[in-house]
C-alpha positions in Angstrom: -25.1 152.5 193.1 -23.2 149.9 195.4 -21.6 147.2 193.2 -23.4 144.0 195.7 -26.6 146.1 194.4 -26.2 146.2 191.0 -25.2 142.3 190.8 -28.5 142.5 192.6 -31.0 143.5 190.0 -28.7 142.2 187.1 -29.3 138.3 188.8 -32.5 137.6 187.9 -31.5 139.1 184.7 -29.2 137.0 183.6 -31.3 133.8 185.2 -34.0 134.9 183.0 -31.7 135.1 179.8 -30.4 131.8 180.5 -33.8 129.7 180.9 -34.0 131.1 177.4 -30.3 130.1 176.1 -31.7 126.6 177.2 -34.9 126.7 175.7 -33.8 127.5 172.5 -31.0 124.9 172.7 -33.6 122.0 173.3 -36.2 123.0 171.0 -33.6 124.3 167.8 -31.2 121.6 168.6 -32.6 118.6 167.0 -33.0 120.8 163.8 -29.8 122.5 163.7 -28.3 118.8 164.2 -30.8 117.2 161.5 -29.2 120.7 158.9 -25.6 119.9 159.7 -25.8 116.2 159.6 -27.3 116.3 155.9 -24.0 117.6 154.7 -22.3 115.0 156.4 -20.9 111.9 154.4 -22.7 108.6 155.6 -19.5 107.7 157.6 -19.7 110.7 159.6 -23.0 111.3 160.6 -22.2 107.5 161.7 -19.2 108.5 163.7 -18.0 108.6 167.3 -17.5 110.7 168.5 -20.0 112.6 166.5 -19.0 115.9 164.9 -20.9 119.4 165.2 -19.6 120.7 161.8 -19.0 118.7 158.5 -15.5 118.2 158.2 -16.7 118.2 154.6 -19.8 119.9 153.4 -21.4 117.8 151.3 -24.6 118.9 149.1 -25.0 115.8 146.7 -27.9 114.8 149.3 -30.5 117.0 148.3 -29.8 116.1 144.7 -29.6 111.8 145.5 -32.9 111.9 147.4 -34.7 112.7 144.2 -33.1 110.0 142.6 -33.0 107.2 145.2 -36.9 107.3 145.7 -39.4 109.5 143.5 -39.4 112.6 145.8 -40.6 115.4 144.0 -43.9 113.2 143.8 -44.0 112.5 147.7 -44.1 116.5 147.9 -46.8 117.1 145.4 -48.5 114.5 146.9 -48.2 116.1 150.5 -48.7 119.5 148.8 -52.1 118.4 147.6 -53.2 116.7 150.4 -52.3 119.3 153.0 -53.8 122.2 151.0 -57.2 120.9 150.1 -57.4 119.6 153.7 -56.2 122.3 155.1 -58.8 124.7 152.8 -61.7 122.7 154.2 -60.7 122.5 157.8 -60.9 126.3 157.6 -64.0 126.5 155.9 -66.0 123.7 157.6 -64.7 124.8 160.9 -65.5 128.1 159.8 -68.9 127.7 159.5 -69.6 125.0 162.3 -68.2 127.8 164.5 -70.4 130.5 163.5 -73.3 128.0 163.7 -72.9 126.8 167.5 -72.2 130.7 168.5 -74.8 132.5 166.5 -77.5 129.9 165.0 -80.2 129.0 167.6 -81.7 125.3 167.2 -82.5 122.6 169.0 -80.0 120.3 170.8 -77.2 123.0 170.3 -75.5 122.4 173.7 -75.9 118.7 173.4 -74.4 118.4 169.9 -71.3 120.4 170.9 -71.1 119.3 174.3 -71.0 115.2 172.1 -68.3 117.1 169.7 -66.1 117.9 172.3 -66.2 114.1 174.3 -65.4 112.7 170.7 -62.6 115.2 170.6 -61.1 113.2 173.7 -61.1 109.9 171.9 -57.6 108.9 170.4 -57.5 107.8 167.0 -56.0 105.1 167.7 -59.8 104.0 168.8 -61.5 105.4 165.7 -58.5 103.7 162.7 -59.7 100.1 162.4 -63.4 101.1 161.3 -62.3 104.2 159.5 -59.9 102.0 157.4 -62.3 99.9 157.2 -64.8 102.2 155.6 -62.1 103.5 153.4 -61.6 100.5 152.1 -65.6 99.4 151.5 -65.6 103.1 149.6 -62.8 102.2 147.6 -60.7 105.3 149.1 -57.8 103.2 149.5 -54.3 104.6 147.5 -57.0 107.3 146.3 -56.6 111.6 147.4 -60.0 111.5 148.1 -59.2 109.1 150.8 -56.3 110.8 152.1 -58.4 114.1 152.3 -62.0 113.6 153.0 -61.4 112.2 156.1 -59.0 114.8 157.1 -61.7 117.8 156.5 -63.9 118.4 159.8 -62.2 119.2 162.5 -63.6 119.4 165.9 -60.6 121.3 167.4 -61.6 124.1 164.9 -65.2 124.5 165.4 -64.5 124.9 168.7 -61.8 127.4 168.4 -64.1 129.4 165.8 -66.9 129.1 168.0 -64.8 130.8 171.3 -63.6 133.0 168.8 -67.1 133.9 167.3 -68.2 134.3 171.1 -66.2 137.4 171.8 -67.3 139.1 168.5 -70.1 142.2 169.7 -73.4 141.2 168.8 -73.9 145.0 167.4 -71.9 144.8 164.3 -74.2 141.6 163.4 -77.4 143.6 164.1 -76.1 146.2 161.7 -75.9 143.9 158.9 -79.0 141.9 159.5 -80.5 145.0 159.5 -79.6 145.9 156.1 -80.7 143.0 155.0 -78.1 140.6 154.9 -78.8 136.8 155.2 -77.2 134.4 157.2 -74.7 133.0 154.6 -73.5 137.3 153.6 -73.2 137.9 157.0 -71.1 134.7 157.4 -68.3 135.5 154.5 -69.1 139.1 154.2 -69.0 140.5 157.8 -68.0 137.6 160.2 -65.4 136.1 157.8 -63.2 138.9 157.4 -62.8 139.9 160.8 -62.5 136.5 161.5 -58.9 136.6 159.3 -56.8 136.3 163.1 -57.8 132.6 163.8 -57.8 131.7 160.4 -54.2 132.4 159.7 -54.0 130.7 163.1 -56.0 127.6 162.6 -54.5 127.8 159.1 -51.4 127.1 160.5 -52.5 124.4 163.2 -54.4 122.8 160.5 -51.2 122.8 157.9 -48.6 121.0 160.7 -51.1 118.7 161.6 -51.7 117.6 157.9 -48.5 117.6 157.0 -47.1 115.8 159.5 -49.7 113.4 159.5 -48.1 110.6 159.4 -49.6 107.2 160.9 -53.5 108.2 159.0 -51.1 108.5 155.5 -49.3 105.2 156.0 -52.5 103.5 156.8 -54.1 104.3 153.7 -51.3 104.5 151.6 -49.8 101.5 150.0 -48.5 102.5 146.7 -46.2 104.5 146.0 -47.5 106.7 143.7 -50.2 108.4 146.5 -46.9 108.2 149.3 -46.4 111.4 151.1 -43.4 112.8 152.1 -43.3 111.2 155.3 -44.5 107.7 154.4 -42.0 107.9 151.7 -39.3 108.5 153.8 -40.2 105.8 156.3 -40.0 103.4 153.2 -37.0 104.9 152.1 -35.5 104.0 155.4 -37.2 100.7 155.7 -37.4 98.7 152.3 -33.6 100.0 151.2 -32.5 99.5 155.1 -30.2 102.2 154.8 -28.5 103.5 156.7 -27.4 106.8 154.7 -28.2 109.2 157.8 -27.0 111.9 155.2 -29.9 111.5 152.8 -31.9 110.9 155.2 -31.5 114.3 157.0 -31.5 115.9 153.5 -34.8 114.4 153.7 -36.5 115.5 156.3 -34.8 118.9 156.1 -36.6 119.6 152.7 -40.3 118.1 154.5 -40.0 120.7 157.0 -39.6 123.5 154.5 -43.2 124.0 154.2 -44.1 124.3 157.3 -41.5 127.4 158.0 -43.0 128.9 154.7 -46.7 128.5 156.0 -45.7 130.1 159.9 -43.4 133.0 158.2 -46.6 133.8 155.7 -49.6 133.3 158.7 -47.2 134.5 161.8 -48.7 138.2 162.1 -52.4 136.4 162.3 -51.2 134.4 164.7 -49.6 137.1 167.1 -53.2 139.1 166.3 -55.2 136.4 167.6 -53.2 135.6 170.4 -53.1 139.2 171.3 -57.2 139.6 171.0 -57.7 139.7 167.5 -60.1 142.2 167.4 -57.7 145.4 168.2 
């Protein structure tokens, strides 16, 4: 093979490969930075030109954020919310899903075609009179008012229903036939095959609660029910500081969870992406 050939097939190659190089240096920048610049003293990560590596790795971070602000509480806090919101997103969504693509009733299409316009309307619409109610319930600085609200999810009914939509109607049959009722063939048939999307909604559902910043801050106005992202926004805000170190140390240790939850739900997620059913 001619050597003009061979740098022929190998261009489009190595244009490929490096699109990727780039892609991954945009979206893993930002976090490799935010890792690296939490072992930095304050007067580095302050620095310019900025550094790449520490010129002194520095770990006394991770241990002064727990003592600067009450930090292991603002990740139990975010712990509980996200969990028992994220537990009934999948169950509600679960079951709305199964409804709209199995159940026959009246004003089906119009209910979920009324779902999906509210799923269009920004929050930023909705906050005033959902504070509001909050606040006439008493929900305020309460968990029940950082996850009751939090629990339906329109995104995942819909997702459940597509995904309830491609399931053949025989294997249903089967089990109505032996007698099953509609809530044993929801949890007993449905449910398990259903385990794809739910470690992939489980996922979508976990980032979204844990990162849910602006709903938290709104409801939130005492420390002891601050999340881990409120409480570093007051960290940053009250105290002014300017300690980019703990900072980073910060938000490094908030996005643990989240790589715990996509290592633990990633083969559902390739599964359901991939069809789910194979």
């Amino acid at each position: 093979m001619s050597q003009p050939l061979r740098l022929r097939r190998l261009a489009p190659n190595v244009a490929r490969h490096a699109i990727l190089l780039v892609a991954v240096a945009i979206f893993f920048g930002p976090f490799v930075w935010m890792l690296l610049t939490s072992f930095k003293s304050s007067s580095e990560a302050l620095s310019f030109p900025p550094t790449f590596l520490p010129h002194e790795w520095r770990f006394d971070s991770y241990l002064r954020i727990f003592t600067v602000a009450p930090f292991g509480l603002y990740y139990l806090n975010s712990t509980i919310v996200t969990v028992l919101a994220t537990f009934g997103q999948i169950v509600t969504s679960l079951a709305a899903g199964y409804a709209f693509a199995r159940m026959r009733f009246r004003g089906r299409t119009v209910i979920f075609v009324v779902l999906l316009a509210a799923l269009m309307v920004p929050f930023e619409v909705v906050f005033t009179p959902l504070v509001t109610l909050l606040s006439q319930l008493g929900w305020l600085n309460s968990y029940q008012g950082l996850i009751i609200p939090n629990v339906p999810s329109i995104l995942g009914a819909f997702l459940f229903r597509q995904f309830f939509l491609s399931f053949p109607t025989e294997i249903e049959d089967a089990s109505r036939i032996d007698g099953a009722g509609i809530w044993r063939r929801l949890w007993s048939v449905m449910a398990p095959m259903a385990r794809p999307m739910i470690g992939s909604f489980a996922i979508l559902s976990f980032v979204y609660n844990w990162n849910n910043f602006f709903f938290q801050f709104l409801v939130t106005t005492r420390s002891r029910y601050y999340t881990v992202q409120v409480g570093l926004a007051q960290l940053q805000g009250e105290n002014n500081t300017t300690d980019f170190g703990l900072l980073m140390a910060g938000s490094t240790l908030a996005i643990i969870p989240v790589m715990i939850v996509f290592l633990i739900f990633q083969r559902q997620l390739v599964s359901a992406m991939s069809g789910g059913l194979r």
